[in-house]
PDB file of N, H, CA, C and O in Angstrom:
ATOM      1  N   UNK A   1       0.838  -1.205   0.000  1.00  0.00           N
ATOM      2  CA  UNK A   1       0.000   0.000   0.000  1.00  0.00           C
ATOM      3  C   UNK A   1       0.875   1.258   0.000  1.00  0.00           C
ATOM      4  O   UNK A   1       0.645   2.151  -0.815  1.00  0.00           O
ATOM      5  N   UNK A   2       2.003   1.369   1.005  1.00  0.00           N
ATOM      6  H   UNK A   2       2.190   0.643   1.667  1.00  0.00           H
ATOM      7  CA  UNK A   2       2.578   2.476   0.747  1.00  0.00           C
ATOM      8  C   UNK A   2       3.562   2.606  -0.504  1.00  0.00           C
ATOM      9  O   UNK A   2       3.801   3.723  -0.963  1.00  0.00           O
ATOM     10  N   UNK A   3       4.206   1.304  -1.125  1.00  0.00           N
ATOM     11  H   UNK A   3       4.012   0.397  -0.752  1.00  0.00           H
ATOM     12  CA  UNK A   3       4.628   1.125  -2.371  1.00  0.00           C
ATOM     13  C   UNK A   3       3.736   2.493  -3.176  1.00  0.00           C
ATOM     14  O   UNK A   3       4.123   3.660  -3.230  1.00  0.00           O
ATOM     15  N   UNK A   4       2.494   1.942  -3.733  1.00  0.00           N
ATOM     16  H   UNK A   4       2.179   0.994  -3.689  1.00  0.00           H
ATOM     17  CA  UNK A   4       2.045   2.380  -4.338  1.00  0.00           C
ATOM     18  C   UNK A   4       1.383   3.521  -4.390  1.00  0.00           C
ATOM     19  O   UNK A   4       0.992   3.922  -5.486  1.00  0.00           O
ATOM     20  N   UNK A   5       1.088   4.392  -3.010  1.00  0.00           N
ATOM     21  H   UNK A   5       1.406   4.067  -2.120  1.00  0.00           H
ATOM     22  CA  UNK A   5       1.144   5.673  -2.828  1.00  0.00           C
ATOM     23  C   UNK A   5       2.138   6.539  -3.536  1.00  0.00           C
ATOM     24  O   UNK A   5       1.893   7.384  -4.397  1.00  0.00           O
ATOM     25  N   UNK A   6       3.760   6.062  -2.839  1.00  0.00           N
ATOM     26  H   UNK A   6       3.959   5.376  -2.140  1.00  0.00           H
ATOM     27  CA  UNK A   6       4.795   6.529  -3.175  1.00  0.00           C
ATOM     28  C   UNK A   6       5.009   6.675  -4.910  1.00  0.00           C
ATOM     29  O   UNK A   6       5.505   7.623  -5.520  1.00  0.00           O
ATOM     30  N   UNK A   7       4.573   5.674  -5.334  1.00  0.00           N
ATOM     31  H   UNK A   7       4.170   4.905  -4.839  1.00  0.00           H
ATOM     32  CA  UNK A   7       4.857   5.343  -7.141  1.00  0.00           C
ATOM     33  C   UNK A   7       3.639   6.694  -7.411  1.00  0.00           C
ATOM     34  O   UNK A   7       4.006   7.732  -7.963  1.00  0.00           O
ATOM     35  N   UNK A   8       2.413   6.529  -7.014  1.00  0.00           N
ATOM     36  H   UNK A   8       2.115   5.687  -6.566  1.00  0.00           H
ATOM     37  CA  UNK A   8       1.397   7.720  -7.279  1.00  0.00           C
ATOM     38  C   UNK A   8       2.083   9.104  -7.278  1.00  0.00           C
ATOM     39  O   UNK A   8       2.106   9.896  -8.221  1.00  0.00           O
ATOM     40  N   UNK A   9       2.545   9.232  -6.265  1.00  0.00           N
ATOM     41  H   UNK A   9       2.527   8.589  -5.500  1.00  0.00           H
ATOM     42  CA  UNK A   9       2.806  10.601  -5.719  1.00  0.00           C
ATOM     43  C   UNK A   9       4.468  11.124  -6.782  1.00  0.00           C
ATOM     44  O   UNK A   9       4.881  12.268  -6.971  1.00  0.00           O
ATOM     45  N   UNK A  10       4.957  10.057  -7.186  1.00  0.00           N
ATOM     46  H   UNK A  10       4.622   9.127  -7.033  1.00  0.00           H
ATOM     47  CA  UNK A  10       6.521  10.186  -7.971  1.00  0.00           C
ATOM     48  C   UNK A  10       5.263  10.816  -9.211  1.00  0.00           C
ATOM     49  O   UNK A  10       4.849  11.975  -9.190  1.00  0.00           O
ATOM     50  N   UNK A  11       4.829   9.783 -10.203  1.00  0.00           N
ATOM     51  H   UNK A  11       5.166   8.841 -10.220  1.00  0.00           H
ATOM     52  CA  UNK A  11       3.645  10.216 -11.036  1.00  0.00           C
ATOM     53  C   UNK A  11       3.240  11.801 -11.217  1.00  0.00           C
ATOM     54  O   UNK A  11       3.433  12.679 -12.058  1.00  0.00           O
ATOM     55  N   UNK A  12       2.751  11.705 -10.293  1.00  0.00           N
ATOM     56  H   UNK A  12       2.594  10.992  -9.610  1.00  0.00           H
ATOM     57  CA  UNK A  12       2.231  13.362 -10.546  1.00  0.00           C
ATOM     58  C   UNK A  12       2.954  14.083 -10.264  1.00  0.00           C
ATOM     59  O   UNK A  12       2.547  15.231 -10.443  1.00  0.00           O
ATOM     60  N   UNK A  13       4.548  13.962  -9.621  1.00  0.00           N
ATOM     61  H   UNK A  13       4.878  13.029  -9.476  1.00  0.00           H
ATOM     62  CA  UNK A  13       5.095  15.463  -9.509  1.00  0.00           C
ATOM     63  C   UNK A  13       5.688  15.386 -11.483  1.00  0.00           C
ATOM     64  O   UNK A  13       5.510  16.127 -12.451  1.00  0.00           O
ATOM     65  N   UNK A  14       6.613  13.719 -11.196  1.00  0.00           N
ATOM     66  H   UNK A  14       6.757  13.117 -10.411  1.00  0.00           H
ATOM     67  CA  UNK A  14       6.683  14.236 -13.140  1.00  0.00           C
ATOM     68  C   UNK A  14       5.503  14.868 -14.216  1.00  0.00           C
ATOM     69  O   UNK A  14       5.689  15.595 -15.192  1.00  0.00           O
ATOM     70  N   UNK A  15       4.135  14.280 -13.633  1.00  0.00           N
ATOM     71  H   UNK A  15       3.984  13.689 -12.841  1.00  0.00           H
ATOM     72  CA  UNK A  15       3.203  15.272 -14.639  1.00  0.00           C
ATOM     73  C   UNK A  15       3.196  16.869 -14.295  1.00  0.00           C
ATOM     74  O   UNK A  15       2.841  17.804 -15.014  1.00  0.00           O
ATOM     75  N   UNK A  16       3.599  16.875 -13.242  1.00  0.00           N
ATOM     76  H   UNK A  16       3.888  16.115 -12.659  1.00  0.00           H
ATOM     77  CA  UNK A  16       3.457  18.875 -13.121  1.00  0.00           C
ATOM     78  C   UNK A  16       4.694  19.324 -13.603  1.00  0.00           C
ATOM     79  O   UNK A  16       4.668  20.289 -14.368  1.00  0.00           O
ATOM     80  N   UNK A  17       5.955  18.737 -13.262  1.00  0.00           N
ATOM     81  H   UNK A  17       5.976  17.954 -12.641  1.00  0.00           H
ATOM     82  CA  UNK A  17       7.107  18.798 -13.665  1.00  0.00           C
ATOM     83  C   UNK A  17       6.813  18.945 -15.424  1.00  0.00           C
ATOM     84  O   UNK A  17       6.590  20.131 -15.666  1.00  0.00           O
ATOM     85  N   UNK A  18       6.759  18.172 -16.568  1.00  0.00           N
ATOM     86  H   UNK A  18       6.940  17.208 -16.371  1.00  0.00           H
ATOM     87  CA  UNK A  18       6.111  18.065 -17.431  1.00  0.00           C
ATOM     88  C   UNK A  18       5.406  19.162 -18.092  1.00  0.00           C
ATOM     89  O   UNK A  18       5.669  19.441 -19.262  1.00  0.00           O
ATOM     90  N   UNK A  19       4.329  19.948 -17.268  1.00  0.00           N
ATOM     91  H   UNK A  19       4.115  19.722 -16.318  1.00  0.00           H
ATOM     92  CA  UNK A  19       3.609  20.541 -17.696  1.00  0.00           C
ATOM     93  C   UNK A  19       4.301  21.872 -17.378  1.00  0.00           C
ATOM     94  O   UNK A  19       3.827  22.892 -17.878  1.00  0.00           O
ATOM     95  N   UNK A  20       5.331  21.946 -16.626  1.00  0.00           N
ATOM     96  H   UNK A  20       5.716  21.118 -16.220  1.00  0.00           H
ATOM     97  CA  UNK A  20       5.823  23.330 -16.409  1.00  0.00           C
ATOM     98  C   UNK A  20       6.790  23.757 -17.128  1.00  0.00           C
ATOM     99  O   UNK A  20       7.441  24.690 -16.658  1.00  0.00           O
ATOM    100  N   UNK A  21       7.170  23.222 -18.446  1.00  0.00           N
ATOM    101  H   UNK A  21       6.641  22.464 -18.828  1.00  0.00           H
ATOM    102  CA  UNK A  21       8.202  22.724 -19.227  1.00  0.00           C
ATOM    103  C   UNK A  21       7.856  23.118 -20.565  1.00  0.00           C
ATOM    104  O   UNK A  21       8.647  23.440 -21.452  1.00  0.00           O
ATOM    105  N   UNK A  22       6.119  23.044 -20.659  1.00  0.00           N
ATOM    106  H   UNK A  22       5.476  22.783 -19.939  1.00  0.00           H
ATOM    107  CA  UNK A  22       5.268  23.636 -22.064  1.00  0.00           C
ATOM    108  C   UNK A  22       5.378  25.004 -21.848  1.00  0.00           C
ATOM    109  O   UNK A  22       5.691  25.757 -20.926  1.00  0.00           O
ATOM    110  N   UNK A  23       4.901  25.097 -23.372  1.00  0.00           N
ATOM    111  H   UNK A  23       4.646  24.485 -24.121  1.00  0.00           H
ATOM    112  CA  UNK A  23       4.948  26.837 -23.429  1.00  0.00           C
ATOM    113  C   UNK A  23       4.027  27.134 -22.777  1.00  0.00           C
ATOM    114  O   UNK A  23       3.057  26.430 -22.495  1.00  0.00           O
ATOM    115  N   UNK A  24       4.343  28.699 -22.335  1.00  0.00           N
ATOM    116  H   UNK A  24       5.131  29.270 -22.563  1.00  0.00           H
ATOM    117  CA  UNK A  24       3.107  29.084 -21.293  1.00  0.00           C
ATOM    118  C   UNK A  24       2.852  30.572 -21.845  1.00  0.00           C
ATOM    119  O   UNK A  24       3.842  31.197 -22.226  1.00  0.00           O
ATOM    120  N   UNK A  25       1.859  31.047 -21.898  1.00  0.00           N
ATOM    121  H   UNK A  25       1.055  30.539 -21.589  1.00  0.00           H
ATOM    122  CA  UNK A  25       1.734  32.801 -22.359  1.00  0.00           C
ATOM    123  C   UNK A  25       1.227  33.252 -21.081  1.00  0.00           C
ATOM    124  O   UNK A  25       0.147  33.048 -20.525  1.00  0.00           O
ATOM    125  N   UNK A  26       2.321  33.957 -20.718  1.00  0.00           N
ATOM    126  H   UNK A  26       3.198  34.123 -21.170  1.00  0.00           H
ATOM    127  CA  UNK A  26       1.936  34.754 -18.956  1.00  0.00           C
ATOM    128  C   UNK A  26       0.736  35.916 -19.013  1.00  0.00           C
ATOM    129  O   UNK A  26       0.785  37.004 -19.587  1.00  0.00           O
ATOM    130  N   UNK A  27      -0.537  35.241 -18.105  1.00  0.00           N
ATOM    131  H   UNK A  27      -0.576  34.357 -17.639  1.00  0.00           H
ATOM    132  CA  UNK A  27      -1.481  36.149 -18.381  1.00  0.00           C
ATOM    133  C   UNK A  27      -1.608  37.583 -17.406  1.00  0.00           C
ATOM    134  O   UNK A  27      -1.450  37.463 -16.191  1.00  0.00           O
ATOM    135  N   UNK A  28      -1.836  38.639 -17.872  1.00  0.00           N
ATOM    136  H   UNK A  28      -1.964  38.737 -18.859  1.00  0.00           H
ATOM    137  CA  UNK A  28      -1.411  39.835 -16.684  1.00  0.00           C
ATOM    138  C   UNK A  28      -2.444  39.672 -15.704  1.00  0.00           C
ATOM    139  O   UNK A  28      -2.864  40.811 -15.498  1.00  0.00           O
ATOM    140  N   UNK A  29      -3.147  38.767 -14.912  1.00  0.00           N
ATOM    141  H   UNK A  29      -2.806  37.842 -15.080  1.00  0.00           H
ATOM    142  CA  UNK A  29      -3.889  38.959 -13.792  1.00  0.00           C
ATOM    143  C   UNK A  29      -3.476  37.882 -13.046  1.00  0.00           C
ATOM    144  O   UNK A  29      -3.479  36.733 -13.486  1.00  0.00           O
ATOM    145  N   UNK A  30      -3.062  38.241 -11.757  1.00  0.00           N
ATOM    146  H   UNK A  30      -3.059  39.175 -11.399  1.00  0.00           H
ATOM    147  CA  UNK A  30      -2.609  38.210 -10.661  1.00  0.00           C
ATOM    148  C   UNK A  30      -3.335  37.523  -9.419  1.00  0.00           C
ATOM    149  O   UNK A  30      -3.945  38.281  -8.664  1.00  0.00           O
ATOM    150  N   UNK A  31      -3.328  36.378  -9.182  1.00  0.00           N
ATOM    151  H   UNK A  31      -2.833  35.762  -9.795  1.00  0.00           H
ATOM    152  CA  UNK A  31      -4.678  36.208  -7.830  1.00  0.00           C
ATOM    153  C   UNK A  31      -4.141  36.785  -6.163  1.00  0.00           C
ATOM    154  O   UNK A  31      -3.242  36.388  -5.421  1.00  0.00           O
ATOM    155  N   UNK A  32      -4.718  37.406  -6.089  1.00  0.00           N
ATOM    156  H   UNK A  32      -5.448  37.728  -6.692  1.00  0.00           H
ATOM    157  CA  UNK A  32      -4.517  38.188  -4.786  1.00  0.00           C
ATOM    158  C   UNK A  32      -4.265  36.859  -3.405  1.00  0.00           C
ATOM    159  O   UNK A  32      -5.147  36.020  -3.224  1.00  0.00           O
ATOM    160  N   UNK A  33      -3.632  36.861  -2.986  1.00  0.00           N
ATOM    161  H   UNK A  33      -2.916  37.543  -3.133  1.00  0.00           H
ATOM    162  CA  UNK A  33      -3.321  35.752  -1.848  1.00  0.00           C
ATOM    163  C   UNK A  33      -3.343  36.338  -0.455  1.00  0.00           C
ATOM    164  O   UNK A  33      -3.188  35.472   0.407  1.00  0.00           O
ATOM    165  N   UNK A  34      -3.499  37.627   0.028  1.00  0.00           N
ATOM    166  H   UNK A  34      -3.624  38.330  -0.672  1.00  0.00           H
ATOM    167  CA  UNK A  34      -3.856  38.208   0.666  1.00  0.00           C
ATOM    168  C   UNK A  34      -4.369  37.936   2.045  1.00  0.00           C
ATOM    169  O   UNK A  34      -3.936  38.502   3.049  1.00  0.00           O
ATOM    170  N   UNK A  35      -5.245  37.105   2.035  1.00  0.00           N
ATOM    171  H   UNK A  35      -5.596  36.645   1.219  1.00  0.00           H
ATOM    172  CA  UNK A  35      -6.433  36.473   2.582  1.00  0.00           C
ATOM    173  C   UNK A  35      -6.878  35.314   2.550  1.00  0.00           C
ATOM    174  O   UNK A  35      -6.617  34.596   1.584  1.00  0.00           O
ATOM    175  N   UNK A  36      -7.814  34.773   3.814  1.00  0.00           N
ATOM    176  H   UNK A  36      -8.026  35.356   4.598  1.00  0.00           H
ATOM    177  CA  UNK A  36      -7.697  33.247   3.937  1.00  0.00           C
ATOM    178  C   UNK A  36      -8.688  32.927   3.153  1.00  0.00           C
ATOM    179  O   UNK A  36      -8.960  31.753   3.405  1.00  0.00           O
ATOM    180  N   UNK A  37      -9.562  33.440   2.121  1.00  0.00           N
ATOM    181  H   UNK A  37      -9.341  34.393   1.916  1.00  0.00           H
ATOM    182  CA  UNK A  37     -10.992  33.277   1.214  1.00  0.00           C
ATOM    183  C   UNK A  37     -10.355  31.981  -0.027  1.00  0.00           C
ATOM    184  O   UNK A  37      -9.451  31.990  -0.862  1.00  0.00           O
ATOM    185  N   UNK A  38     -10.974  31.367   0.240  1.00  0.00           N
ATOM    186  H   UNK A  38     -11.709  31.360   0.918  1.00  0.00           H
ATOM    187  CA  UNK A  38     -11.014  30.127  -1.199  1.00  0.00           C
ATOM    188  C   UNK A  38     -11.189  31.087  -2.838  1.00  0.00           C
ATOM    189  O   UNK A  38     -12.052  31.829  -3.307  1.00  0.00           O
ATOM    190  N   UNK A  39     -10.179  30.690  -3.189  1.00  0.00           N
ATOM    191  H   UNK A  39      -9.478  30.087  -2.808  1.00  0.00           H
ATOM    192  CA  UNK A  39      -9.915  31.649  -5.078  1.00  0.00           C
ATOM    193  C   UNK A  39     -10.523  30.298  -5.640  1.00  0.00           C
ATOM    194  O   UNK A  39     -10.516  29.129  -5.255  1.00  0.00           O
ATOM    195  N   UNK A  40     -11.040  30.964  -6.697  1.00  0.00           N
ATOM    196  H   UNK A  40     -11.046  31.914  -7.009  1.00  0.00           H
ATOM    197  CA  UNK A  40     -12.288  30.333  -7.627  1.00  0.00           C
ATOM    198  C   UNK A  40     -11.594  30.909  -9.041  1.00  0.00           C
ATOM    199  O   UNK A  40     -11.425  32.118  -9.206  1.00  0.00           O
ATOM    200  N   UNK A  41     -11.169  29.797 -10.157  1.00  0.00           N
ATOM    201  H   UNK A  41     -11.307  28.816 -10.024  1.00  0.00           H
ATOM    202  CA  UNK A  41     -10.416  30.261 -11.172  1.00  0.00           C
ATOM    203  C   UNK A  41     -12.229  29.966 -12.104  1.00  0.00           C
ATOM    204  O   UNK A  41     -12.851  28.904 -12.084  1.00  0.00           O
ATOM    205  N   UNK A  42     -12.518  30.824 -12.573  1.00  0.00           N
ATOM    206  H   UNK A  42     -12.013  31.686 -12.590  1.00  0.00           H
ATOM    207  CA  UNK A  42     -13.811  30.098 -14.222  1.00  0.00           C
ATOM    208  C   UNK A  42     -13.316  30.627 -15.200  1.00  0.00           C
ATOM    209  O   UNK A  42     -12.578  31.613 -15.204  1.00  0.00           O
ATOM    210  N   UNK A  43     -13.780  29.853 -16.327  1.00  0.00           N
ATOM    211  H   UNK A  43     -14.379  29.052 -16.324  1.00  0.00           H
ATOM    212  CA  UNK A  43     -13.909  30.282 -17.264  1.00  0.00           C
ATOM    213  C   UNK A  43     -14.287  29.128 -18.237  1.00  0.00           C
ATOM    214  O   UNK A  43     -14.566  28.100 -17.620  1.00  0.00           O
ATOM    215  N   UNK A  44     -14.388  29.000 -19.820  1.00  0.00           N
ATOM    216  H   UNK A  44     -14.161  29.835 -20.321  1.00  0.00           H
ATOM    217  CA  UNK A  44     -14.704  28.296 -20.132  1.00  0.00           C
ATOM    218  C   UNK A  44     -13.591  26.770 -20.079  1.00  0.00           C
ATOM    219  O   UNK A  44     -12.555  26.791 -19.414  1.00  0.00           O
ATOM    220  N   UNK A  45     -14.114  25.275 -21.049  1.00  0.00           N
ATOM    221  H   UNK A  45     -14.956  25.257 -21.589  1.00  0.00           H
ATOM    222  CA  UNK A  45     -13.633  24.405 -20.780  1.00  0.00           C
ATOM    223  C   UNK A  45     -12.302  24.580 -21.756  1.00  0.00           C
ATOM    224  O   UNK A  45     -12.332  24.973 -22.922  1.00  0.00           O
ATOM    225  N   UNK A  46     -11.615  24.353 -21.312  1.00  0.00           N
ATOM    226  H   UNK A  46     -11.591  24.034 -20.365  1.00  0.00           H
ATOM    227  CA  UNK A  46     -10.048  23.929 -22.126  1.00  0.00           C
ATOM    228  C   UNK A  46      -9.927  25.484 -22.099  1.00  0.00           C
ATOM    229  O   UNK A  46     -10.190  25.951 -23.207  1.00  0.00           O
ATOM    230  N   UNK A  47      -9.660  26.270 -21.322  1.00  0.00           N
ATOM    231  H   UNK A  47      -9.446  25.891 -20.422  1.00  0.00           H
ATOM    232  CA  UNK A  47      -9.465  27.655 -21.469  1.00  0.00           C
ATOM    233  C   UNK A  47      -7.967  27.956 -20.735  1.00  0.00           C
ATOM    234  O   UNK A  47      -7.555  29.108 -20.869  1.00  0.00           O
ATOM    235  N   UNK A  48      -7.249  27.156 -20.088  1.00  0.00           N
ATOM    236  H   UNK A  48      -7.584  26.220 -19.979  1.00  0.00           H
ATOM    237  CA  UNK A  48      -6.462  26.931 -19.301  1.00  0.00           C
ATOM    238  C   UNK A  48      -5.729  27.374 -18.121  1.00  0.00           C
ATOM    239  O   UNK A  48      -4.607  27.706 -17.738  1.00  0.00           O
ATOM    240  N   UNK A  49      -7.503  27.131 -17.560  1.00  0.00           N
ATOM    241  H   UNK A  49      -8.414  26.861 -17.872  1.00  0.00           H
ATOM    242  CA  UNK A  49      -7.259  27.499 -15.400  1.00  0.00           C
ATOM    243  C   UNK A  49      -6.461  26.559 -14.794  1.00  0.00           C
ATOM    244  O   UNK A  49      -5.645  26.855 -13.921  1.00  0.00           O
ATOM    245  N   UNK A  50      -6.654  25.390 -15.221  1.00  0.00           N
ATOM    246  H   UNK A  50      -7.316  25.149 -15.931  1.00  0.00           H
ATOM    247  CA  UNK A  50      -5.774  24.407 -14.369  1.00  0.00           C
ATOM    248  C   UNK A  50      -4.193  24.901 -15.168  1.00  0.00           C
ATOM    249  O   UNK A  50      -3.384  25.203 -14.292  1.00  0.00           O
ATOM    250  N   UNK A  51      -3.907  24.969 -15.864  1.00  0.00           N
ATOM    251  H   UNK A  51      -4.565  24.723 -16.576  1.00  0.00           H
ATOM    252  CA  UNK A  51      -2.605  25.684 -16.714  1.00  0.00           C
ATOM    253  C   UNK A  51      -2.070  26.788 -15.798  1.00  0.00           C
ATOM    254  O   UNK A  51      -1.065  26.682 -15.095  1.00  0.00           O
ATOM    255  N   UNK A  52      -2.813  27.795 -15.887  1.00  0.00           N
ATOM    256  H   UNK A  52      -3.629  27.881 -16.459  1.00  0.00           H
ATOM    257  CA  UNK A  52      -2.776  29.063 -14.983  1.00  0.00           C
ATOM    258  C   UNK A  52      -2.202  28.693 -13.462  1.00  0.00           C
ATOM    259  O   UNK A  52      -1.064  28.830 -13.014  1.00  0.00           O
ATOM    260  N   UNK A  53      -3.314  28.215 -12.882  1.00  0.00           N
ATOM    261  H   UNK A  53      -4.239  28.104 -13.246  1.00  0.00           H
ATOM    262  CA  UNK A  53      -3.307  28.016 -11.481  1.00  0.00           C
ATOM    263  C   UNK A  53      -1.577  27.073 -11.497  1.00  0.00           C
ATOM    264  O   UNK A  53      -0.930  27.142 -10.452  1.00  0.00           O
ATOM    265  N   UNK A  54      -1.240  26.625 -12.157  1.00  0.00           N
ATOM    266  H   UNK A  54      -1.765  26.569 -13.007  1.00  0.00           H
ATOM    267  CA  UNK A  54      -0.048  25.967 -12.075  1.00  0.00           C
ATOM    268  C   UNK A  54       1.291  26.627 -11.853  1.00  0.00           C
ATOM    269  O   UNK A  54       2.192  26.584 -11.015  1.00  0.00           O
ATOM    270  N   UNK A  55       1.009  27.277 -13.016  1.00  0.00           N
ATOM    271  H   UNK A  55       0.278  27.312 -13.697  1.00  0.00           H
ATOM    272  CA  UNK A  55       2.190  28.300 -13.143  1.00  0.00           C
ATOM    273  C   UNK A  55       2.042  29.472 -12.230  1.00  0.00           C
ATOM    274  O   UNK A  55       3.082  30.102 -12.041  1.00  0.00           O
ATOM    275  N   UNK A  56       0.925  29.911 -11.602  1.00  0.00           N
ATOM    276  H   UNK A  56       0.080  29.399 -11.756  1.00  0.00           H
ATOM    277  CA  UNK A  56       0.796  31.079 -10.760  1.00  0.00           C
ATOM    278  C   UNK A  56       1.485  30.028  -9.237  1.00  0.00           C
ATOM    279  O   UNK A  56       2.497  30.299  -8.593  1.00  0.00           O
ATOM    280  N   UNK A  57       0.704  29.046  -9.056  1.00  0.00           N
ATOM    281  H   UNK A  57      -0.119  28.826  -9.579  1.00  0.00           H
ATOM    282  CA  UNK A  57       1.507  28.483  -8.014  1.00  0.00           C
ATOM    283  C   UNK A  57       3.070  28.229  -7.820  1.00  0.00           C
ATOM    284  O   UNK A  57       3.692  28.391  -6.771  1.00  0.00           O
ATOM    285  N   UNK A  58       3.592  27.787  -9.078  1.00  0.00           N
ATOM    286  H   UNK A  58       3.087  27.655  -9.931  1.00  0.00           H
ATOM    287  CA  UNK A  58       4.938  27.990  -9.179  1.00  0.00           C
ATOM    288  C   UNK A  58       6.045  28.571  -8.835  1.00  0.00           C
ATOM    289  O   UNK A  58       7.152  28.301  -8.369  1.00  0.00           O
ATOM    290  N   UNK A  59       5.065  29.961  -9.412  1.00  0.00           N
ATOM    291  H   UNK A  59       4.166  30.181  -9.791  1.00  0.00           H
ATOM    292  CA  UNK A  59       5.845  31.329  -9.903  1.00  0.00           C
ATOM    293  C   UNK A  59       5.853  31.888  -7.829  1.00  0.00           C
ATOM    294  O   UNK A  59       6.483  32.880  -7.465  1.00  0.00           O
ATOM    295  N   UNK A  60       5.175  31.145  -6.994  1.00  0.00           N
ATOM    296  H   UNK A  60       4.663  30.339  -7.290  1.00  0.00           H
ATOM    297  CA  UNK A  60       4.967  31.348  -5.681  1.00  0.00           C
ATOM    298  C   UNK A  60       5.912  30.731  -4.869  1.00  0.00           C
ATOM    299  O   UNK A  60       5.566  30.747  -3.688  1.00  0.00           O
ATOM    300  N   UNK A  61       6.692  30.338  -5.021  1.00  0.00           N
ATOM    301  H   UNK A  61       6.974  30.325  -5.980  1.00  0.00           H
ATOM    302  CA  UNK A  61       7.405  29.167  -4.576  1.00  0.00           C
ATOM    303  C   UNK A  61       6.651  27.345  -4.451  1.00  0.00           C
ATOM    304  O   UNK A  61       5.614  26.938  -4.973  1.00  0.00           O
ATOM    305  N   UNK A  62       7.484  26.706  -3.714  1.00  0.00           N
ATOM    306  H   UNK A  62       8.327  27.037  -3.290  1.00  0.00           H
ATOM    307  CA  UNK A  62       7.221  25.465  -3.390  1.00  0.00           C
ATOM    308  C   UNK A  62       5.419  25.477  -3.334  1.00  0.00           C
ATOM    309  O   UNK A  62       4.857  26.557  -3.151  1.00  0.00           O
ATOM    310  N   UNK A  63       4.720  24.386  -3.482  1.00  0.00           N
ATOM    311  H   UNK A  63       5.177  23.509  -3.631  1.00  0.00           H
ATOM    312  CA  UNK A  63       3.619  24.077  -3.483  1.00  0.00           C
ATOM    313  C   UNK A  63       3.156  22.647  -3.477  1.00  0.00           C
ATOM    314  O   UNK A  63       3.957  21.982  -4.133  1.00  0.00           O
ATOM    315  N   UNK A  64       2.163  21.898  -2.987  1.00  0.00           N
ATOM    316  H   UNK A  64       1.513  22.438  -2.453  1.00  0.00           H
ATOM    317  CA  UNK A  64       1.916  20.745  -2.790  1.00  0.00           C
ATOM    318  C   UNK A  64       2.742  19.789  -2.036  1.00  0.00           C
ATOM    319  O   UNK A  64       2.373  18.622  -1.906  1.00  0.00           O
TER     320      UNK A  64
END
């Protein structure tokens, strides 16, 4: 069981690793971190919030 946590968890850092590696077009808005309020990214599908939210986390230091 913990085998395979560990193999999970290797997995997804190479997929973020991976994805931080594609081209990215830096968008000029900024999420305010300010405050303890839950940020809500919308917009449409394949518009690329989960993209965003990646690279804004990044660009923050360490994360996950």
């Amino acid at each position: 069981m913990l085998q395979e946590i560990k193999e999970i968890i290797t997995l997804q850092k190479r997929e973020i690793e991976l994805k931080l590696k594609e081209r990215y077009i830096d968008r000029n808005k900024e999420l305010e971190l300010d405050s303890d309020l839950i940020k809500v990214i919308i917009g449409p599908r394949r518009a690329g919030k989960s993209f965003f939210a990646l690279h804004f986390l990044n660009r923050q230091g360490n994360f996950g």
